[in-house]
C-alpha positions in Angstrom: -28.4 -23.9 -34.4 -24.7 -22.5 -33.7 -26.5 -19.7 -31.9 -28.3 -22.0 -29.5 -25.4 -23.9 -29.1 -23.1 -21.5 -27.9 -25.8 -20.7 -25.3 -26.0 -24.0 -24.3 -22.6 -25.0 -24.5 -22.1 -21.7 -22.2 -24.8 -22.5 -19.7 -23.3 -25.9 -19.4 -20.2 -25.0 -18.6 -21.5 -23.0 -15.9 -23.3 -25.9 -14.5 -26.7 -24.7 -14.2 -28.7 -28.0 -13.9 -32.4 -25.7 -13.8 -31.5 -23.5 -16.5 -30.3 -26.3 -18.8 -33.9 -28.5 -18.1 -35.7 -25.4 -19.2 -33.4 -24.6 -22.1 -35.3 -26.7 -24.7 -38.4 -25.0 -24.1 -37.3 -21.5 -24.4 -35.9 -22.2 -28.2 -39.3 -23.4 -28.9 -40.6 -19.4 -28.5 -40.8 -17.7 -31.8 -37.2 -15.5 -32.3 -39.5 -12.6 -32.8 -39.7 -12.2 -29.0 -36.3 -12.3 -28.4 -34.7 -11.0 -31.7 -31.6 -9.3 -30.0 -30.5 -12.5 -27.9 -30.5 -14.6 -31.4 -27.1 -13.0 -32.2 -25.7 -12.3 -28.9 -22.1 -15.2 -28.4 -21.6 -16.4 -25.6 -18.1 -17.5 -25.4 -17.5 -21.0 -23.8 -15.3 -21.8 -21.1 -14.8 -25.1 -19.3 -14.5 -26.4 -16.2 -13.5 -29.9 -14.6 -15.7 -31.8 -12.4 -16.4 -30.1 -9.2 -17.0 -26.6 -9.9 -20.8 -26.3 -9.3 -20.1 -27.8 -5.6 -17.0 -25.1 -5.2 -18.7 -22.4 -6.1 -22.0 -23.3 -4.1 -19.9 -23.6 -0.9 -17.9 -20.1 -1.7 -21.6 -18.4 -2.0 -23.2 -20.1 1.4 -19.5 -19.3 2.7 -20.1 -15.4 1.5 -23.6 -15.0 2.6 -22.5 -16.4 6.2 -19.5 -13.8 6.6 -22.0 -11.2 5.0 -24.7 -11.7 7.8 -21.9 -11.3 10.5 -20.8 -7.9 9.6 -22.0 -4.6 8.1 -21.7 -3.4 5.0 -19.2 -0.4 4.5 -20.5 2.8 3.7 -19.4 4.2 0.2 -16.2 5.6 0.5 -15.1 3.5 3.7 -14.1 0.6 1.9 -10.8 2.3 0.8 -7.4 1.9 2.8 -5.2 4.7 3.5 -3.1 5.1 0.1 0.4 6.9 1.8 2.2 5.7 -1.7 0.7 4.6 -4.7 1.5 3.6 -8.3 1.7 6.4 -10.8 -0.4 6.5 -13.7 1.9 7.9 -17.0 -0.9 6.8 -19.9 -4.6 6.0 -19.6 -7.2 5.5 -22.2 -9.9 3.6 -23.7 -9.9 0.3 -24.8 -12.2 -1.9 -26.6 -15.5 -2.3 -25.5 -18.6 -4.5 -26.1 -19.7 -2.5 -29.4 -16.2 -3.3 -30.9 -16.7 -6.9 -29.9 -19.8 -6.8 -32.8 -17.5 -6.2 -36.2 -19.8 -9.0 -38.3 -23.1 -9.3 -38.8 -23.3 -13.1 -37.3 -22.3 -12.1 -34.0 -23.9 -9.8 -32.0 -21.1 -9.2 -29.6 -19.6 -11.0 -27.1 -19.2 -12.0 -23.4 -17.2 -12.0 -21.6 -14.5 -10.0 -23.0 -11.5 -12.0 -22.4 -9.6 -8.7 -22.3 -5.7 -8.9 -22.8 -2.9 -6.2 -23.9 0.8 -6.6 -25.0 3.0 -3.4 -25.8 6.4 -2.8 -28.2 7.8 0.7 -27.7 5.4 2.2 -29.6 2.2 0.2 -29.9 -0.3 -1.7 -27.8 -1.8 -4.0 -29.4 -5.5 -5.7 -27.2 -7.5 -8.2 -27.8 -11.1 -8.9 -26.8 -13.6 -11.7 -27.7 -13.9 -11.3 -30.7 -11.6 -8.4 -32.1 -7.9 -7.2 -31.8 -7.2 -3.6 -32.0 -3.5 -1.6 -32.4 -3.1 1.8 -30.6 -0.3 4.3 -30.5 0.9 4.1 -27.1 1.6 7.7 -26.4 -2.2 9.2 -27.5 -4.2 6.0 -27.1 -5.1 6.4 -30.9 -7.2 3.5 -32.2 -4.9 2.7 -35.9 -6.3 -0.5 -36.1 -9.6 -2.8 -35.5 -11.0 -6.1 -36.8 -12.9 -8.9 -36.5 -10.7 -12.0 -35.1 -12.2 -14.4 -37.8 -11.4 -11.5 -40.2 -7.8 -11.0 -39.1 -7.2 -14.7 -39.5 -9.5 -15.2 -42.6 -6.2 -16.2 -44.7 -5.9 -19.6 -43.1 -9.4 -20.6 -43.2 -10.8 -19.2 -40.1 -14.1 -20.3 -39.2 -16.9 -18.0 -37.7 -16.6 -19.0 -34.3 -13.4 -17.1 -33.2 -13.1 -16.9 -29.4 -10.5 -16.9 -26.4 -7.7 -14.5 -27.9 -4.2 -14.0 -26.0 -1.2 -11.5 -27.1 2.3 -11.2 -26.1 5.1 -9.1 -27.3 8.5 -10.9 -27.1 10.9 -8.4 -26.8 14.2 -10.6 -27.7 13.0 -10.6 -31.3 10.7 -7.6 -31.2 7.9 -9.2 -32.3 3.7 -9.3 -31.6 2.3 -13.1 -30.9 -1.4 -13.0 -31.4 -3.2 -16.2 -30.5 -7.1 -17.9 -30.7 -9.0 -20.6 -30.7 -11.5 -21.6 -33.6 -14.1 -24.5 -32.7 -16.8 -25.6 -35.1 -18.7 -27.8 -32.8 -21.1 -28.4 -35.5 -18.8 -30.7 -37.7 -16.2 -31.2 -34.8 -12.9 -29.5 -35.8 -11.0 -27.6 -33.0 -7.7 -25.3 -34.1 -5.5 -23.2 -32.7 -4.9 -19.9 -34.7 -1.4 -18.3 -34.5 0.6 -14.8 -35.9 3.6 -13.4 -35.8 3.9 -9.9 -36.7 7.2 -8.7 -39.3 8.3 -6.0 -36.7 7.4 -4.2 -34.0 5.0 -2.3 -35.8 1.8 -4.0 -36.0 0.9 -1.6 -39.1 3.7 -3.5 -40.7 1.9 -7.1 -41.1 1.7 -10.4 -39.9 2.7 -12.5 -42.8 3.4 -15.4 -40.2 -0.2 -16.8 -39.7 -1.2 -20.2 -38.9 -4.2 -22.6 -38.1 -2.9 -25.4 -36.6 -5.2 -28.2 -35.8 -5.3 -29.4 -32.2 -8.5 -31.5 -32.3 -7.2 -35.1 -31.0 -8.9 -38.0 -29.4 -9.4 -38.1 -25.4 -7.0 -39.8 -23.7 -10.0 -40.5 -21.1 -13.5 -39.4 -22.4 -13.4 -41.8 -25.5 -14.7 -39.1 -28.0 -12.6 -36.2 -29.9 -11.8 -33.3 -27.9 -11.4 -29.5 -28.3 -9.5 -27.1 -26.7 -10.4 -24.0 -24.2 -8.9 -20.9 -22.5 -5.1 -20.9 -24.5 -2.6 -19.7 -22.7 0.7 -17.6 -24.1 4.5 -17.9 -23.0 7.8 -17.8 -24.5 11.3 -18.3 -24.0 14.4 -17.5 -26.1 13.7 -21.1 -28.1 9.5 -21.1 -28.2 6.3 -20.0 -28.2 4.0 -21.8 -26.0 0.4 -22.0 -26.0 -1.9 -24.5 -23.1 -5.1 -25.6 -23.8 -7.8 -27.1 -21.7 -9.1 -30.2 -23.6 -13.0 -31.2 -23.4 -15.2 -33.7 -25.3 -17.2 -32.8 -28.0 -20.3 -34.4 -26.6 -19.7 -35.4 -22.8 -18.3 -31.6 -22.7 -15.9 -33.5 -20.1 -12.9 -32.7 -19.4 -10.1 -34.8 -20.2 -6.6 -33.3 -20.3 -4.3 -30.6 -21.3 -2.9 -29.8 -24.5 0.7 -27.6 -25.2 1.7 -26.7 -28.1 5.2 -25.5 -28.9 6.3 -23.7 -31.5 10.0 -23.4 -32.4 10.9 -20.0 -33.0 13.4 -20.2 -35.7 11.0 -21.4 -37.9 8.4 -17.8 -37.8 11.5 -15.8 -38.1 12.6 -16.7 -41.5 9.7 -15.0 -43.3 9.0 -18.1 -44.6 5.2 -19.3 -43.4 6.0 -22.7 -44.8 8.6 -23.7 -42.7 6.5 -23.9 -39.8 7.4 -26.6 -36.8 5.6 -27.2 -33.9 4.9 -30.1 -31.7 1.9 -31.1 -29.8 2.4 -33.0 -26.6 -0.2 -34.1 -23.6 -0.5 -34.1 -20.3 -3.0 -36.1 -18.3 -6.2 -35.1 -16.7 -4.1 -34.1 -13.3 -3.3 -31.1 -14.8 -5.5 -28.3 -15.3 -4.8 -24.7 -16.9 -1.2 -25.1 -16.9 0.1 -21.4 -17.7 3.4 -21.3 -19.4 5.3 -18.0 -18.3 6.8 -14.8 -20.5 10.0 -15.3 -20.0 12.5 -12.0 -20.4 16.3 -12.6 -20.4 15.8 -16.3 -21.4 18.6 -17.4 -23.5 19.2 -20.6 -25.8 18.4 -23.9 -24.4 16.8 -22.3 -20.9 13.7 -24.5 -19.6 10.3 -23.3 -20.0 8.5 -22.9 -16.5 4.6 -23.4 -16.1 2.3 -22.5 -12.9 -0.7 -24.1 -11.8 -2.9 -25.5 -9.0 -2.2 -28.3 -7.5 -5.7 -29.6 -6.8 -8.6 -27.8 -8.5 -10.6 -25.1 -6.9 -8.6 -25.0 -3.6 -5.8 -26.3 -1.2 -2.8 -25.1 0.1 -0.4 -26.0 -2.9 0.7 -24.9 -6.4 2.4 -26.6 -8.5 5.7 -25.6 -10.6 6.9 -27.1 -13.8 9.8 -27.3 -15.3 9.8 -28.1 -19.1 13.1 -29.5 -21.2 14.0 -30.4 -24.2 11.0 -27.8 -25.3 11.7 -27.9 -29.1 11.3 -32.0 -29.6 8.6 -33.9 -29.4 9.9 -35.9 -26.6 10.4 -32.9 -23.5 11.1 -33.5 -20.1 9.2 -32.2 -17.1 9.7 -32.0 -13.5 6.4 -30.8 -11.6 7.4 -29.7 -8.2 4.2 -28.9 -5.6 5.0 -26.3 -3.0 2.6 -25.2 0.0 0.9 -22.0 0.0 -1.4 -20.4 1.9 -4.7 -22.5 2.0 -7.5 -21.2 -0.8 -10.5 -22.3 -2.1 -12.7 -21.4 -5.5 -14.0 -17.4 -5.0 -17.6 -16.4 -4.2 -19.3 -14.3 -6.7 -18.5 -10.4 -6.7 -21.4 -8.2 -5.6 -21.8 -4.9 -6.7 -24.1 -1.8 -6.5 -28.1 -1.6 -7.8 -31.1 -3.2 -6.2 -31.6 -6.2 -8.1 -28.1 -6.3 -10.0 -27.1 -9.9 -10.3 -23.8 -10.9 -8.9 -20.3 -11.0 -11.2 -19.1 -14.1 -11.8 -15.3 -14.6 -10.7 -14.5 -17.8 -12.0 -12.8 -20.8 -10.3 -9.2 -20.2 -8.8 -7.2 -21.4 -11.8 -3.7 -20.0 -12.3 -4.3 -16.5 -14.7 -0.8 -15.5 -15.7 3.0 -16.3 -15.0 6.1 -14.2 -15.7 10.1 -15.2 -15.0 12.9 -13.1 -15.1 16.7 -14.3 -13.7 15.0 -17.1 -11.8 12.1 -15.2 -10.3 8.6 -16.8 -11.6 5.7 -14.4 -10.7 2.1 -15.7 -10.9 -1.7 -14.9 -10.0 -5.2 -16.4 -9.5 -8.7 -15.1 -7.5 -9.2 -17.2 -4.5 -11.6 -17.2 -1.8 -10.1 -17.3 2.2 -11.4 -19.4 4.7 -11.7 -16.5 7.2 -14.1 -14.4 5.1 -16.6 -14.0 2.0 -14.8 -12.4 -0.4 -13.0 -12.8 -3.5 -9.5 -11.6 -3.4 -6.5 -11.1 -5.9 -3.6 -13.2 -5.2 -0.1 -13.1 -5.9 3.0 -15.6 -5.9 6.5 -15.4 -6.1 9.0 -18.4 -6.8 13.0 -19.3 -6.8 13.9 -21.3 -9.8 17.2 -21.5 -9.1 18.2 -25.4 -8.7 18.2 -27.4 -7.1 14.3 -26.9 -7.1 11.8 -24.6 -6.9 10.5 -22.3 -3.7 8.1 -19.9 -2.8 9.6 -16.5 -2.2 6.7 -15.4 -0.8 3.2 -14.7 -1.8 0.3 -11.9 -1.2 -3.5 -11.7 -1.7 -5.4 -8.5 -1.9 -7.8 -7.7 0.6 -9.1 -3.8 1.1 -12.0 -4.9 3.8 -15.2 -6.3 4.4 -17.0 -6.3 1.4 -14.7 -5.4 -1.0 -13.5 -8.5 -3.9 -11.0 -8.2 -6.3 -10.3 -10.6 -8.6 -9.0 -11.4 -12.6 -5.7 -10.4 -11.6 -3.0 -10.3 -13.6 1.3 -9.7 -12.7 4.5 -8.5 -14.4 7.9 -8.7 -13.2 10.3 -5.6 -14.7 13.8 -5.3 -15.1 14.9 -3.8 -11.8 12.5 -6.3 -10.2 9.8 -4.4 -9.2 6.2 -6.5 -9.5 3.1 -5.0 -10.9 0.0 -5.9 -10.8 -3.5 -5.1 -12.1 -6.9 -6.5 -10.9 -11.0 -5.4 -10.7 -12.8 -4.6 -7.8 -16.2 -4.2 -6.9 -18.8 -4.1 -3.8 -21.7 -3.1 -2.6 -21.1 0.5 -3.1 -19.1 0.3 -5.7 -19.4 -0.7 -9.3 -16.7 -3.4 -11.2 -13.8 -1.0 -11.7 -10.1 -1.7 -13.1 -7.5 -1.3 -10.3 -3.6 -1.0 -10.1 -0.9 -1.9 -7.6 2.9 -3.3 -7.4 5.8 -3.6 -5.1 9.4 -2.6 -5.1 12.1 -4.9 -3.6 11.9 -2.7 -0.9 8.7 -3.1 -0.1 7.7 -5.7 3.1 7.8 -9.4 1.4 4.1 -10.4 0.7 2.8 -6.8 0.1 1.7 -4.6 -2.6 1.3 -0.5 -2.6 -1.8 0.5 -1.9 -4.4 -0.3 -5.1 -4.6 2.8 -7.5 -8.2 2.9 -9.1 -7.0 3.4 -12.5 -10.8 3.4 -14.2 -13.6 3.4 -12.1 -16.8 1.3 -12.9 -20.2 4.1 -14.2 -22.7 1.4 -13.5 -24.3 -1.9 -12.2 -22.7 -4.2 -14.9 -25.6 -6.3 -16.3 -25.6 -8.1 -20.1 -27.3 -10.6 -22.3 -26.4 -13.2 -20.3 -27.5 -12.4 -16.9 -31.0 -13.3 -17.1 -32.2 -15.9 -16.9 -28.6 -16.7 -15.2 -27.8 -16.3 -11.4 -24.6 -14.4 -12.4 -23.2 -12.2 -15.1 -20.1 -13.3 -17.2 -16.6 -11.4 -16.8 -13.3 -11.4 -16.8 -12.4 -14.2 -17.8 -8.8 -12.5 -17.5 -6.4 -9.2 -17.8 -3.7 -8.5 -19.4 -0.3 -6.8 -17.9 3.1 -6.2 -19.1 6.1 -4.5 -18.6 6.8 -1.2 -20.9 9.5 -1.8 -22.9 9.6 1.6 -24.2 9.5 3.7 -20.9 13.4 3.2 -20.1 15.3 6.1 -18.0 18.0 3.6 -16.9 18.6 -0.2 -16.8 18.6 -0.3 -13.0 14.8 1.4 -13.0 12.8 0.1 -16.0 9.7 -0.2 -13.7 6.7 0.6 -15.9 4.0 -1.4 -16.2 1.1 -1.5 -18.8 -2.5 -3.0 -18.4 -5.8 -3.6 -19.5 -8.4 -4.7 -17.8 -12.6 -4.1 -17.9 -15.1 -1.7 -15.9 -18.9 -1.2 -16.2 -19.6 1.5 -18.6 -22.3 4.0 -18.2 -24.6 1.8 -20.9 -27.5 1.1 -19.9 -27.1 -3.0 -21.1 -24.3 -5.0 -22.5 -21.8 -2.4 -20.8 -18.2 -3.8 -19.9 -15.4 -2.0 -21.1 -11.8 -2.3 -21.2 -9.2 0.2 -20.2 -5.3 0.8 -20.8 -3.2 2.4 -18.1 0.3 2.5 -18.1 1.5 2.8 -14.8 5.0 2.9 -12.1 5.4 1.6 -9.0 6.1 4.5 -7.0 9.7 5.6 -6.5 11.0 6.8 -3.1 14.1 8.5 -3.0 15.1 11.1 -0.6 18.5 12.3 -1.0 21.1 14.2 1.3 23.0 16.7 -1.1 24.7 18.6 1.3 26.1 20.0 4.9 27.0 23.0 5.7 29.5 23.2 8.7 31.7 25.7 10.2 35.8 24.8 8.3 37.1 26.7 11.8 35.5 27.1 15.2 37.5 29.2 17.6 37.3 28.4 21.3 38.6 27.8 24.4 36.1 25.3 25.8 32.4 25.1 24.9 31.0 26.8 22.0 27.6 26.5 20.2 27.3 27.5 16.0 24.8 27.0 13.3 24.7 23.5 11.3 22.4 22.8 8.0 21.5 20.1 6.5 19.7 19.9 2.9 17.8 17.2 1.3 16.0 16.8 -1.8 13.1 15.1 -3.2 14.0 12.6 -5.8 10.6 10.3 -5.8 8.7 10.5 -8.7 5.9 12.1 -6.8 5.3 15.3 -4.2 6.4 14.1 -0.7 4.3 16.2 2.1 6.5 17.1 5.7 5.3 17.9 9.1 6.9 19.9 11.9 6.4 16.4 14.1 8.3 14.2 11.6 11.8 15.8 12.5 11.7 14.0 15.5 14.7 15.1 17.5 17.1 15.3 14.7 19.6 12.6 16.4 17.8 9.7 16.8 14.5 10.0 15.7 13.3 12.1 12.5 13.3 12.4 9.1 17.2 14.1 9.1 19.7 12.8 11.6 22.6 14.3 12.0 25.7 13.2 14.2 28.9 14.9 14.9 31.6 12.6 15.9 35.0 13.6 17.6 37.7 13.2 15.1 40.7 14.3 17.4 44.0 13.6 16.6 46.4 16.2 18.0 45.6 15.5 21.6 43.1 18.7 22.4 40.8 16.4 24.6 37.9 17.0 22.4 34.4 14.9 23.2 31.5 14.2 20.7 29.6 17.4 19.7 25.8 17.8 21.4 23.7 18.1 18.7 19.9 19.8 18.5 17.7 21.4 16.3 17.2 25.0 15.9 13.7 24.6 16.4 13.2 29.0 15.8 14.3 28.6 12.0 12.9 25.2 11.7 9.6 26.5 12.9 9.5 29.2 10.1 9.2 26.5 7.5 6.1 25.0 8.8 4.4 28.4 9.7 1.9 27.5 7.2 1.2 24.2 8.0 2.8 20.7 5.7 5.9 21.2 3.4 5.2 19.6 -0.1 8.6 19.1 -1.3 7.8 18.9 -5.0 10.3 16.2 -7.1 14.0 18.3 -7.4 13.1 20.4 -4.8 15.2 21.0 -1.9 14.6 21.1 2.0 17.1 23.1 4.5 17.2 21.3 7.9 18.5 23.6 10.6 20.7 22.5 13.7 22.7 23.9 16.6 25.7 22.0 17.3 27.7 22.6 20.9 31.6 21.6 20.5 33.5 20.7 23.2 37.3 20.3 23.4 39.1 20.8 26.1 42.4 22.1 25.3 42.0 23.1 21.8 45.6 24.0 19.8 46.4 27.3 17.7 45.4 26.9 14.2 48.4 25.4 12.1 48.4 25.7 8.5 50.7 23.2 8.0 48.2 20.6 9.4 46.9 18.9 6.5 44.8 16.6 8.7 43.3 19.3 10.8 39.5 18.2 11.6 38.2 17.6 15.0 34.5 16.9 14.4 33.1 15.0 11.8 29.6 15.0 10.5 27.7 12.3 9.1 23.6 13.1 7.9 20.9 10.6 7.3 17.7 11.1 5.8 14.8 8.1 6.6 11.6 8.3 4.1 10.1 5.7 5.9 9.4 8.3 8.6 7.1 10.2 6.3 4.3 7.2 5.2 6.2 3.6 6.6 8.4 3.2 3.0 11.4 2.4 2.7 13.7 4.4 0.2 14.2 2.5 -2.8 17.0 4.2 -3.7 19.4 3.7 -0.2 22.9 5.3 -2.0 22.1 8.6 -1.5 20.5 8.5 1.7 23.9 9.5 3.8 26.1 11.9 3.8 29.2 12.1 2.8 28.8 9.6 -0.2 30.2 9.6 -3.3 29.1 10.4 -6.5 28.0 7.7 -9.0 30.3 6.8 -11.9 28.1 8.5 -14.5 27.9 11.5 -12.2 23.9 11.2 -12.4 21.1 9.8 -10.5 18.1 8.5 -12.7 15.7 9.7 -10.0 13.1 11.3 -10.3 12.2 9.7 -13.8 11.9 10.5 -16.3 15.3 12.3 -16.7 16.5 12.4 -13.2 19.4 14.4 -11.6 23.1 15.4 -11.7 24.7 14.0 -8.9 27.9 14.8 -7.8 28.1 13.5 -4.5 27.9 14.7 -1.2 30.2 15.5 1.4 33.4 17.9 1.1 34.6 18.3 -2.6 37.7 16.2 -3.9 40.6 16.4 -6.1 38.6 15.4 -8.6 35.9 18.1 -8.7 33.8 15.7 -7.0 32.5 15.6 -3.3 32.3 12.3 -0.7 35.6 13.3 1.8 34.2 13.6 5.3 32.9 17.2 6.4 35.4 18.3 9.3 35.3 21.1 11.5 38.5 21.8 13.6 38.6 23.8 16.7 41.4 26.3 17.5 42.4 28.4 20.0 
């Protein structure tokens, strides 16, 4: 009976008036012809009034913009990538065999996949299972059963919809689940706290706290779906989609707060949390991970506006968080219209389409008043599903949009179960899945510096690419096969070179596997948005140039690579070396004893220049330096006899610039070292290229202090 309704319960949910009518006859076949379904768990997930209609105008909406276009080949679908994120760690996650750790359940779909990391573990959690890994080898150190994990507070069997977050202000694990017996109606919300950052070390904080409550609309007792995690310095915060227990309606939304102080005293009897309601307006209200917060700060929450589609999201702001009486302040701001996504196509004659949900808010992060969010959406000006991205203010006196961005690679192409992380210097990332018709559902990875254009991510990275046409228990006799229904994404707390460029992200998110049935699998990648930093480290100038009028010597200008990657140089993108190029160099008249002298003529030397592209690109490996060579023509008219009692003798002065975005259309993230002179930084060290980065003394002509940032002069005698 619990088998048959979690298949029910799961086909309702997804609306599927024909399938539901013929439901009762197929449990009347004997279990001997379909043994392996009998165990298979379906995990529910609910959804207001109004989906079926959504998601039916999002597929005639698809198949309309399909019939206009081609399909891309395979291999076409892909932008040009001129930067990308940087993959540091990748490995294996959990997978649909680890989601079968009992002998009542089968395994599980979809996997629900999400990740949180400390410095030194990650710890991921699937329907039904929660795994620890060393973060360095990907070593699996720890696996079990969510119903087993929580089997000290009375767990029940039915174990489904598992979050984790790692709040870093008490260096701590949060694991969270929901536990629904729909049988005698009880509906809980499981909850741990590990000792330390060490997941090895315990959870002795564990809870099952009961959320089942009477509708506020449906007149029956409801349960609660699809838990969302956040924190703040004061509070843990869990959401939960409420539904009745018969109608299956839903009804409202449920958060439940959870004052911190009272799971960090290593006493699991001192427990206090409070349970408040919000009414059936809401839906999927995601409370954000809030780094930096301190005592007494607001919690913030993202959702939609209006569900499945519209042009507006909607902001809270949440007081008073630890009493049962808080304060909130919703504030709607427009955005760029949406509606509910299509379905995601992928590869294999036959292979059913992958389900990509409604357009409900996914995650939220906030850090010094910048609130990050994401959701799938479809567009009204094509068939796809795309990844979408939001950035908000929070500063008072009220909340505004930033800006925003949605992911689209071309015709074809969807991405969607996104997920977004906001680090420490500020830099975004984000992780999503893709698939098309010629390719199959693969886990992707993207992000954005502050430099980057506002509403735009670096090119996608494919950080695990989908083996096969993903197909599972629940497919047939469905239209659709189950995914998602989320990622995971945080920001590494362990991967630190310096506080100004703590940009590393990890994820998880799920592919097809090469099984032949049942075949999603997750995978971890640990990942940086991609540094540009091109640095001028020195000129080399003539001190004395003797001559009576017009004379003409050798100038060079170096560089060096600091991005965290290769950069590759052409002959064309020096330009003319003055106002166009990669290196610019100008040399200024600096007269002040009279001799007439006009601005130098400056040019390349385009015989030694040429040498270094004899062989085609320069890759300028990270550290390594580039020599730029120039001709520089002096002219003053009446120069003066050298005096060596002059100690401001200097008639030119040179200023060089170097200009990445000449090279792929990026800015340079880090702009201090760009020109020359400049002086060094107080630590005498720039943390680019990471991991360890570079001494850095300056450029320029050297000073007093053993330092160099005084202009570069050149004086002209007679």
């Amino acid at each position: 009976m619990l088998q048959y309704f979690r298949l029910k319960r799961h086909l309702h949910h997804r609306l599927i008036p024909l399938l539901e009518l013929a439901l009762p006859v197929l449990l009347l076949l004997p279990a001997a012809l379909h043994p392996a379904e009998s165990k298979k768990r379906v995990v529910p997930i609910g959804r207001p009034p109004g989906f079926t209609e959504a998601k039916e105008n999002a597929e005639v909406r698809r198949k309309a913009k399909e019939a206009e276009r081609l399909v891309p080949p395979p291999g076409a679908e892909a932008l040009p990538q001129p930067s990308l994120p940087q993959v540091h760690i990748g490995f294996a996650g959990l997978d649909f065999p680890d989601s079968d750790l009992t002998d009542d359940s089968g395994g599980s779909v979809p996997p629900d996949t999400h990740l949180a990391a400390s410095p030194t573990h990650i710890v991921e959690v699937v329907n039904s299972t929660v795994a620890y890994f060393n973060k360095s080898s990907g070593a699996n150190l720890f696996l079990s059963d969510l119903s087993v994990f929580f089997e000290s507070v009375g767990a029940g069997n039915f174990v489904f919809d598992p979050v984790v977050a790692y709040d870093e202000l008490e260096g701590r694990f949060i694991i969270g689940a929901v536990d629904v017996d729909f049988d005698v109606e009880t509906a809980h919300l499981l909850y741990a706290v590990s000792n330390t950052s060490n997941p090895l070390e315990g959870f002795s904080e564990m809870h099952r706290i009961d959320v089942k409550e009477f509708g506020l609309n449906v007149g029956e007792n409801v349960w609660g779906d699809f838990p969302k995690l956040g924190w703040n310095a004061d509070a843990h915060v869990f959401t939960l989609n409420m539904f009745g227990f018969t109608s299956e309606n839903f009804d409202h939304v449920s958060i439940i707060t959870i004052d911190k102080s009272t799971v960090l005293d290593a006493d699991p009897a001192t427990l206090t949390s409070f349970h408040v309601d919000r009414n059936s307006t809401h839906f999927t209200m995601v409370p954000a991970i809030m780094h930096g917060s301190v005592n007494g700060d607001p919690m913030w929450f993202v959702e939609e506006a209006e569900y499945a589609g519209g042009n507006a999201i909607r902001v809270t702001r949440m007081t008073n968080v630890t009493s049962p009486a808080p304060t909130f302040i919703d504030t709607e701001l427009t955005v760029e219209p949406y509606s509910i996504p299509p379905n995601a196509t992928q590869p294999g004659t036959g292979s059913k389409k992958i389900d990509t949900n409604d357009a409900r808010m996914l995650n939220a992060e906030w850090r010094n008043n910048r609130l990050v969010a994401s959701q799938a959406v479809g567009l009204p000006t094509d068939g796809e599903a795309h990844a979408r991205w939001y950035e908000f203010n929070t500063a008072e006196p009220s909340p505004t949009v930033t800006q925003q961005g949605t992911v689209d690679i071309g015709a074809g192409i969807h991405t969607y179960y996104p997920s977004v992380a906001i680090a420490a210097n500020g830099d975004v990332g984000m992780t999503f899945m893709q698939s098309s018709p010629s390719e199959f559902m693969s886990m992707y990875a993207t992000g954005r510096s502050q430099l980057n254009t506002a509403g735009t991510m670096q090119a996608p990275l494919l950080a695990k690419a989908g083996e096969r046409s993903y197909t599972a228990f629940d497919c047939d006799p469905g239209l659709v096969c189950r995914a998602g229904d989320y990622s995971g994404i945080v920001v590494d707390p362990s991967i630190v070179v310096d506080p100004s460029f703590t940009n590393t992200f990890c994820a998880a998110n799920e592919y097809a596997t090469s099984a032949s049935s049942n075949n999603w699998g997750t995978w971890v990648a640990c990942f940086s948005i991609t540094v540009h930093d091109l640095a001028v480290v020195k000129i080399t100038a003539p001190k004395t140039v003797r001559a009576a009028s017009l004379v003409t010597k050798p100038v060079k200008v170096q560089i060096q690579n600091r991005s965290d990657h290769s950069e590759s140089i052409e002959a064309a993108d020096l330009g003319d070396g003055v106002g166009t190029g990669l290196v610019r160099l100008t040399v200024s008249a600096a007269d002040d004893d009279g001799e007439g002298c006009n601005d130098a003529v400056v040019a390349l030397n385009d015989a030694k220049n040429g040498k270094l592209f004899a062989k085609g690109p320069k890759v300028l490996k990270p550290k390594q330096k580039l020599t730029i060579h120039y001709v520089v023509t002096y002219d003053c008219a009446g120069p003066l006899k050298k005096n060596k009692a002059d100690t401001s003798a200097g008639d030119y002065s040179y200023v060089a610039t170097v200009h990445h975005d000449v090279l792929d259309g990026n800015a340079d993230t880090h702009a201090a070292d760009d020109v020359c002179p400049h002086d060094a930084p107080a630590e005498q060290h720039d943390p680019n290229p990471p991991p360890k980065g570079v001494p850095d003394k300056g450029c320029g002509a050297k000073k007093a202090d053993g330092t160099f940032g005084d202009p570069v002069l050149t004086d002209v005698v007679n």
